[in-house]
C-alpha positions as CSV (number, residue, x, y, z in Angstrom):
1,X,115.0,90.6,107.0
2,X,116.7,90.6,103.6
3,X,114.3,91.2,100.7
4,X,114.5,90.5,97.2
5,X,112.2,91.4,94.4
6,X,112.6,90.3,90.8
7,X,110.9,92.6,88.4
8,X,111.0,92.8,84.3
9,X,110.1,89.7,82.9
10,X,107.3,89.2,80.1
11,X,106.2,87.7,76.9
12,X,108.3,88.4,73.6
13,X,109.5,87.0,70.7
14,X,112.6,85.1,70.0
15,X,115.3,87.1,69.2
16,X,113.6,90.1,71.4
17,X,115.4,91.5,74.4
18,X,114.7,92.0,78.0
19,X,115.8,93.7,81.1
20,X,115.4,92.0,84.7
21,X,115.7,93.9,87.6
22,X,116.6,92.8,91.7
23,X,116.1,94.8,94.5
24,X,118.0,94.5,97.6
25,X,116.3,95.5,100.8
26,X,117.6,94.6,104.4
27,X,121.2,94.3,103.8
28,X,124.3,96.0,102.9
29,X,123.7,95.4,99.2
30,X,127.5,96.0,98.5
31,X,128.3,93.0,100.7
32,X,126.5,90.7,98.6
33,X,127.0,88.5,96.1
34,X,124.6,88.2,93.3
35,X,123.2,85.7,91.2
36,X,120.4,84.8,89.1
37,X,119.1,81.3,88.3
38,X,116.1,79.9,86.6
39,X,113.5,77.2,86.1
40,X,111.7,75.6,83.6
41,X,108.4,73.9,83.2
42,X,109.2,70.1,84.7
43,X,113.3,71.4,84.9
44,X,115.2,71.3,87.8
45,X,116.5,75.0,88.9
46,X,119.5,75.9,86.4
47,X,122.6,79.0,86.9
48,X,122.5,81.3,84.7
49,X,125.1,83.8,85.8
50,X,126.9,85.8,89.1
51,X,128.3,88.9,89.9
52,X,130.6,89.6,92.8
53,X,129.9,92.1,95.4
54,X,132.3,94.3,93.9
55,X,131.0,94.1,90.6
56,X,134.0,93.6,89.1
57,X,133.8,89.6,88.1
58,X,130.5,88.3,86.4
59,X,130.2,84.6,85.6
60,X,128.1,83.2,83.2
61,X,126.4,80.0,82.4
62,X,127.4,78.7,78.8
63,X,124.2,79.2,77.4
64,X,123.7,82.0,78.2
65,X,126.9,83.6,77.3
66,X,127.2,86.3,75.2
67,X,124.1,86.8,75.1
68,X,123.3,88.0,79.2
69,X,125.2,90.7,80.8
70,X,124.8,90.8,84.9
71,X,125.7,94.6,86.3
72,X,124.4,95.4,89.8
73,X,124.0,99.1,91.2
74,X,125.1,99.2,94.2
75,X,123.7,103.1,94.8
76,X,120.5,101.2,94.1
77,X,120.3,98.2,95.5
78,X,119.6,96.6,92.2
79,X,121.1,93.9,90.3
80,X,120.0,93.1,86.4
81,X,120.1,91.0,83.9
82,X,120.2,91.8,80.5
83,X,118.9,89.2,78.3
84,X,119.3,90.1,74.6
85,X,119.2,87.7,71.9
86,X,115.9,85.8,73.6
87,X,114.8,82.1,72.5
88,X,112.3,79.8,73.4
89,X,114.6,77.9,75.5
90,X,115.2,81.2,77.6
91,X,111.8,80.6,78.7
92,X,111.6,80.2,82.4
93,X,111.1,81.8,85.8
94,X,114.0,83.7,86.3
95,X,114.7,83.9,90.7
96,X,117.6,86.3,92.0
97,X,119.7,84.9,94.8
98,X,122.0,86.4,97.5
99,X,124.6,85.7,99.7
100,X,127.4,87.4,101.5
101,X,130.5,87.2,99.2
102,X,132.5,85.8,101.8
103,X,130.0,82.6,102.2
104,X,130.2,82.0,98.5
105,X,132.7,79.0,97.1
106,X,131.1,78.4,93.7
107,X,128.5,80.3,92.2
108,X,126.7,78.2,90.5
109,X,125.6,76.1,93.1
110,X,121.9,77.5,94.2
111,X,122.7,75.7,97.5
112,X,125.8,78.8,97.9
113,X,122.7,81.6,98.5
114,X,120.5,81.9,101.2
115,X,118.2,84.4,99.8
116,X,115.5,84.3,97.0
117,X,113.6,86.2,95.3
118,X,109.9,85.3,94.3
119,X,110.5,85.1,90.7
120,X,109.6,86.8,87.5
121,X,107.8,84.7,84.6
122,X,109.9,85.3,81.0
123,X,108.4,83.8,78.3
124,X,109.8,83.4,75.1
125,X,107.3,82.8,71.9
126,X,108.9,81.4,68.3
């Protein structure tokens, strides 16, 4: 019914950049409010930022801060994350989440969004 697939993720170096793409199939993308999260060998899942289904407010984890910009395409159906400034501690599998704006009361909670994305592996060497 609603599809998402994460794409971009790889192996670089610390201080490398990278791009992550979402794309939205199944729903009215523009309805939807965006996040991405990610998880760490033997970590629980962790927020790493949100954009609103307008696009207009982004929220951002505080390590990841400065460093990750979320835009989304609506015209596309794509969301992204761009991840510049890469370290080892980035290194994760990075899952995009959705969930209609309206549903949403904090989010950072993964509980907030009901669909995921498989995941894309981003590995960050030192």
């Amino acid at each position: 019914q609603v599809r998402l697939e994460e794409s971009g993720g790889g192996l670089v170096q610390a201080g490398d950049s990278l791009k992550l793409s979402c794309v939205v199939s199944g729903r009215t993308f523009s309805t939807l409010a965006m996040a991405w999260f990610r998880q760490a060998p033997g970590k629980e899942r962790e927020y790493v930022g949100a954009i609103s289904w307008s696009g207009t407010n982004t929220f951002y984890a505080d390590s990841v801060r400065g460093r990750f910009t979320i835009s989304r395409d609506n015209a596309e159906n794509t969301v992204h994350l761009q991840m510049n400034s890469l370290n080892t501690e980035d290194t994760a599998v990075y899952y995009c989440a959705a969930e209609p704006e309206t549903a949403v009361r904090y989010y950072a909670d993964a509980e907030e969004y009901e669909y995921w994305g498989q995941g894309t592996q981003v590995t960050v060497s030192s």
